[in-house]
N, C-alpha and C positions, 0 to 999 in steps of 0.2 A: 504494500500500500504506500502509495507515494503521500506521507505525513505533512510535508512542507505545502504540498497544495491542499492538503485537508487544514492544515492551518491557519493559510490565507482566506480561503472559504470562509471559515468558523470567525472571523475576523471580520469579515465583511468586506474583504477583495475581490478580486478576481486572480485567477492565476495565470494570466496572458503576462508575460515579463517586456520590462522596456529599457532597452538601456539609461544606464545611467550617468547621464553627464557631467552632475557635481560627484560623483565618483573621478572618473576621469581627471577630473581637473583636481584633486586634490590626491591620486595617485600616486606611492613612489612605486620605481620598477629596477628588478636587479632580475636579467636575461629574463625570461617567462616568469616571473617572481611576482605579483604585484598584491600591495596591500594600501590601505589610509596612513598618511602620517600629518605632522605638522598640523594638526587638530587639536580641540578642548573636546574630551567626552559626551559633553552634553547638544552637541552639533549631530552629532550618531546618532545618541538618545532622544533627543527630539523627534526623531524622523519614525516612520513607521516600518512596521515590520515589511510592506510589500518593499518601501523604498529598501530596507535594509537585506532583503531578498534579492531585488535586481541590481545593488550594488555589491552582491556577492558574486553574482553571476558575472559582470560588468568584471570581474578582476580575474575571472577565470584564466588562469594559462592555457588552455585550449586557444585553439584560433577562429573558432566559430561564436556565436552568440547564441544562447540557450532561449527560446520562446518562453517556453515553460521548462519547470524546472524539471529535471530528468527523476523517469520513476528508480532505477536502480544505482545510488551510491554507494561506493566501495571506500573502508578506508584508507589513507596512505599507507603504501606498501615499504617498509624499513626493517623486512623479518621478521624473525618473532622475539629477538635479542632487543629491538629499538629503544626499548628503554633504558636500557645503558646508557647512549650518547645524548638523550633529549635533554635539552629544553626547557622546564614545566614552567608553566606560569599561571599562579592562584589569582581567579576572578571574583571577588565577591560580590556574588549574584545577588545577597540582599543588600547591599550597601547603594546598586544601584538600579533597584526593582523601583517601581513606581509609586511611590508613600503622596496619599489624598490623607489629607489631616493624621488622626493615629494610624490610618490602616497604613500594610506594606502589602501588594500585590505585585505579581507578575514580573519574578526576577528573571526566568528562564524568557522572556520576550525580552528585556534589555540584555543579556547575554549574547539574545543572537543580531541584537543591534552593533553591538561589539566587535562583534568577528570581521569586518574589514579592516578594523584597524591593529588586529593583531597580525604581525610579520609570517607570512604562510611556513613550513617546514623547508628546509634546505635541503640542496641536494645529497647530501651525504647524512643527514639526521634531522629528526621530526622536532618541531615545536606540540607543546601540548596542553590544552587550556586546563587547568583544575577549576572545577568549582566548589569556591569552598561550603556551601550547603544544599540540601540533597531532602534528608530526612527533616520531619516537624522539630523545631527546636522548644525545650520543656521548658520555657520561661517565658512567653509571650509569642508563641507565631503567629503571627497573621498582621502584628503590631510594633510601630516604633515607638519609642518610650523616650524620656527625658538624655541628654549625653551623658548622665553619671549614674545610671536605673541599669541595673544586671539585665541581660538579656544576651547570654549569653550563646555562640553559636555552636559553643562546645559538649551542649549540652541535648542530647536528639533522644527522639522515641520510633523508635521499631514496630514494623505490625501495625503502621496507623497511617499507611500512602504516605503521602509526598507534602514538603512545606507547604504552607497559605501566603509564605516570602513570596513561593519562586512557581509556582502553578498559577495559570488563568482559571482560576474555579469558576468563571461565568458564563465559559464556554464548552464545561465539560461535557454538556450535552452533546456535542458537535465534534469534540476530538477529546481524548479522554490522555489524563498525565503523565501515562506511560508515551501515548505518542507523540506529545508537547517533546517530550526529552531526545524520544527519536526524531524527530523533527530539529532539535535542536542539531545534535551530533549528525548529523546527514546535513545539515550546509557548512559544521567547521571542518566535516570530511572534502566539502566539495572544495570549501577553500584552503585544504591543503594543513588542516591543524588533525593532528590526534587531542583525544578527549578524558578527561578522567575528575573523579571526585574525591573529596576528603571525607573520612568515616573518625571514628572514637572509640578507644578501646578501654578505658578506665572504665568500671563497672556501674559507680556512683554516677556517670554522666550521663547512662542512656537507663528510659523508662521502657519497657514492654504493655505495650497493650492488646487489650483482650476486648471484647463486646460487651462486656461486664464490672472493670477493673481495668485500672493499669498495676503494675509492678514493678520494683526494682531489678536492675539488668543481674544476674548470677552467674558465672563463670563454669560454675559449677553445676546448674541446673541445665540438661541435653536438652529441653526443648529452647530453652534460651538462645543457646549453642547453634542449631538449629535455624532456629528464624534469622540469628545473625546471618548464617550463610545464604539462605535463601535470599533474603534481603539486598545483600551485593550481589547474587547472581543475576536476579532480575534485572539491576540497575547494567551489568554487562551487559544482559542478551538487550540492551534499548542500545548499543552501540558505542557504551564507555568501556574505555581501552586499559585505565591503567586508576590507583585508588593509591591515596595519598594516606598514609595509617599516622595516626598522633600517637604520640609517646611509644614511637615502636622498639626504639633504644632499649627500653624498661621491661619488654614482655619476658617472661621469667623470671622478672624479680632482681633484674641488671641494674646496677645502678642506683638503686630506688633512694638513696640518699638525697637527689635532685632529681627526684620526680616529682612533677606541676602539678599532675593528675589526682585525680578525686575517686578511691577507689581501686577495686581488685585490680587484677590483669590477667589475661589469661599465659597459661604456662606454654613453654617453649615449645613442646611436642605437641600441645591443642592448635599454636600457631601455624605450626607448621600443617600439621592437618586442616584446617583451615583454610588456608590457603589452597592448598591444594585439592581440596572440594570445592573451592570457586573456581578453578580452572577446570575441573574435570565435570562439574556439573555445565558451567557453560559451555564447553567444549573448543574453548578458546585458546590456542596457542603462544598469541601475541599478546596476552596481558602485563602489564608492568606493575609490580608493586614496591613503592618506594617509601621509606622509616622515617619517620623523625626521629632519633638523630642519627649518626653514625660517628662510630667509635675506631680507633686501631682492629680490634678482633672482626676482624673483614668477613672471616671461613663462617664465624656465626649467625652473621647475614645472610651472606649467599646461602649456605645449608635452611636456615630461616625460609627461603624463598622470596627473601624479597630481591631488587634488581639494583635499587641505587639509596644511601643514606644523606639526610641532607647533612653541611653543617663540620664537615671535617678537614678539608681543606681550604687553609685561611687564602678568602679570598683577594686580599689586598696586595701580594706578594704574586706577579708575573710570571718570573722566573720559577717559583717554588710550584706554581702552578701548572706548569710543562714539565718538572720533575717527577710531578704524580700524575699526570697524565703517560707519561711515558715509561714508569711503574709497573701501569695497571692496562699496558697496549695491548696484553697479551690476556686480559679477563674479560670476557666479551658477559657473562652471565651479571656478575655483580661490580661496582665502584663507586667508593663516595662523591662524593658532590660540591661544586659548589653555589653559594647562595651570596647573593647581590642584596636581599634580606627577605626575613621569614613571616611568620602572621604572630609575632611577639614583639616585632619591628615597633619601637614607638616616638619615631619619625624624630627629626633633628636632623636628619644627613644632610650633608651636600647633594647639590647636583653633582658637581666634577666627580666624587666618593662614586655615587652610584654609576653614575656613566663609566669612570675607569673599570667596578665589577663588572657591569655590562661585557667590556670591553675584555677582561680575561675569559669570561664564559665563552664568549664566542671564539676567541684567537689564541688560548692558553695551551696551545700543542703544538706538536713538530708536523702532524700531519693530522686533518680533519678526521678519518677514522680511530685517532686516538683521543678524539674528544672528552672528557669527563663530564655526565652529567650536571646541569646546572639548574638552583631554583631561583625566581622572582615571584613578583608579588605585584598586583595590578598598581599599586603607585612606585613603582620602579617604571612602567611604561607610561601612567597618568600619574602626575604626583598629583596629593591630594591638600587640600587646604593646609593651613599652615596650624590650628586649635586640635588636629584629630591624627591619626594616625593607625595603619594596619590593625594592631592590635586594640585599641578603641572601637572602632569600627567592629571587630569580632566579640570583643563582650558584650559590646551595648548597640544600638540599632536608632541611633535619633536621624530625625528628619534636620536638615540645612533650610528647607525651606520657610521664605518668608513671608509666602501669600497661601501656602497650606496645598499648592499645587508638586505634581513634580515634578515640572519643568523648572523650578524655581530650586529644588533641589540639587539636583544635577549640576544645574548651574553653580552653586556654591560649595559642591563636594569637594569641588577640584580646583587646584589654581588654574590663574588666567594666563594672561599673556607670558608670564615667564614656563610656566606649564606645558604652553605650546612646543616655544622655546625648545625646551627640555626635553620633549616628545618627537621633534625635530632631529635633535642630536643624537637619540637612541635609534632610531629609523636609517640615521646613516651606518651608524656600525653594522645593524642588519642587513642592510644594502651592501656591504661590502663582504657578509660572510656566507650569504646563502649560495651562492655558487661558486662555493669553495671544493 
């Protein structure tokens, strides 16, 4: 079923496509590469889902022009190792979902407004969207609340569909959540992004609901165990690639001196099985899964199953950065990562700080196949006002706007004209390394 035009429909479009010419004129292009740069976010987000439709098509590397949008999308092809060398970049989808007074609706439609402005995959490694919420968050979904009010995104419940952030609940009658999301991942595939979500593994942070009851998360209780895995498997088979795991450094009780987390964790052989029943129930070879944090003991990761940690290689040091890239040329399954900064980030950087990280992730090797995984964070590409910051933004959910719209929103999340700027200068390093 072709989703993108069921969700132009349900919208109230059409699905005939038109070129798009304020695409065009605000296009960069590196060989067949093309995406938005030199933008403020809220230019995107104003616009509507069809425009933000035909200006995905509009950037297509193909050399044809798509009428309508094609029924069968594949995703980018980078093996089924790809998560190694990517990319990832966390979008938080409610931060700029559409907030009418307290309510927060419809994060997963600004998402896919987004997508032209994020830098397509390269030719030798994928870019990959994270979004950082998925599941109902246990402290206010559906609502923003004051900037100092918990509402926290770390906190989710299982067994009860999908946020009121990031779902259009008014049009479920016409296209239903699951296919909002395939719908989603089927135009960041057209436009050349691989897709993945962030999940929670502290026990105290996620609730289980029933038709009856909800309950606290149990490590130790198999049906819990259970819905957990079901839960991510469903979210793969809608066409997410790879799951960003929180406090993954800590599973087994690693560490736990500087654990942030709230609550159990599961144990290292549950982990591992775990995982491996999300690959084997969805039948997916190419899934990535990547830890918060990583540490020296490399073997207990890759054994773990996951692909990449973030957080281990200081990214400020160039030089040091081509040494562990060329380390690890020869581990194609697991390696750590670097990070330009994380969703603890609370903001103070320079621009030059960030752009230089930029600048390593993409160029830190002898040879583009020896890449080291790298992470950002959506104000690494938009930086965001100067009062708030990644991690603000993820405990708490206030609205920017001043007329209670959220066009007024958007507008104020992000800086202005030096943000452009900024947005500018990170679009060239991209421009110089995807057809590396």
């Amino acid at each position: 079923m072709n989703t993108v035009n069921k969700l132009l429909e349900a919208l109230g479009h059409n699905i005939h496509l038109h070129y798009d010419k304020w695409t065009q004129e605000h296009e960069y292009v590196s060989g067949n590469k093309k995406w938005i740069a030199d933008i403020l976010p809220c230019e995107l987000l104003r616009r509507s889902v069809k425009h933000a439709v035909e200006s995905i098509v509009t950037l297509c590397e193909c050399q044809e022009f798509f009428k309508t949008f094609p029924d069968n999308i594949e995703t980018p092809n980078y093996g089924d190792t790809w998560g190694r060398l990517a990319n990832y970049i966390e979008i938080n989808n409610r931060a700029i979902a559409e907030m009418r007074g307290s309510e927060t609706r419809n994060g997963i439609l600004s998402s896919i407004k987004i997508i032209p402005a994020i830098p397509p995959s390269a030719k030798s490694w994928a870019n990959c969207i994270i979004l950082s919420q998925i599941f109902p968050n246990i402290f206010g979904d559906g609502f923003n609340k004051g900037p100092f009010e918990e509402n926290s995104i770390y906190g989710i419940k299982l067994n009860a569909g999908y946020s009121g952030n990031i779902i259009d609940y008014s049009i479920t009658d016409k296209i239903s959540p699951e296919e909002q999301f395939k719908a989603f991942n089927d135009l960041a595939h057209f436009h050349g992004l691989k897709t993945g979500f962030r999940t929670v593994i502290s026990a105290d942070q996620i609730k289980v609901a029933y038709p009856d009851r909800e309950e606290g998360f149990n490590w130790c209780n198999p049906e819990h165990q259970e819905i957990f895995i079901n839960e991510h498997v469903k979210l793969i088979n809608m066409g997410f690639e790879a799951i960003f795991v929180d406090s993954a450094k800590h599973i087994g009780g690693y560490d736990c001196e500087n654990y942030a987390g709230v609550g159990d964790l599961p144990e290292y052989t549950q982990m591992q099985y775990i995982l491996q029943q999300i690959r084997v129930r969805s039948g997916k070879t190419t899934l990535s899964f990547v830890g918060e944090k990583s540490t020296g003991d490399f073997e207990r990761y890759k054994n773990l199953g996951l692909t990449s940690g973030t957080a281990f290689v200081a990214p400020d040091d160039f030089e040091n950065v081509k040494q562990w890239s060329e380390k690890f040329k020869y581990s194609r399954e697991y390696a750590p990562g670097i990070e330009v900064s994380n969703d603890n980030d609370e903001g103070g950087s320079r621009y030059e700080d960030r752009l230089n990280r930029i600048n390593t992730c993409l160029f830190g090797y002898e040879y583009p196949s020896d890449k080291l995984p790298s992470f950002m964070q959506m104000e690494d590409l938009f930086p965001l006002r100067y009062d708030t910051s990644t991690h603000h933004l993820m405990m708490t959910n206030p609205s920017y706007s001043v007329d209670g719209s959220p066009e007024s929103h958007w507008e104020n999340l992000f800086t202005k004209d030096d943000g452009r700027a900024y947005n500018a200068r990170a679009a060239e390093l991209f421009l110089h390394a995807l057809n590396l």
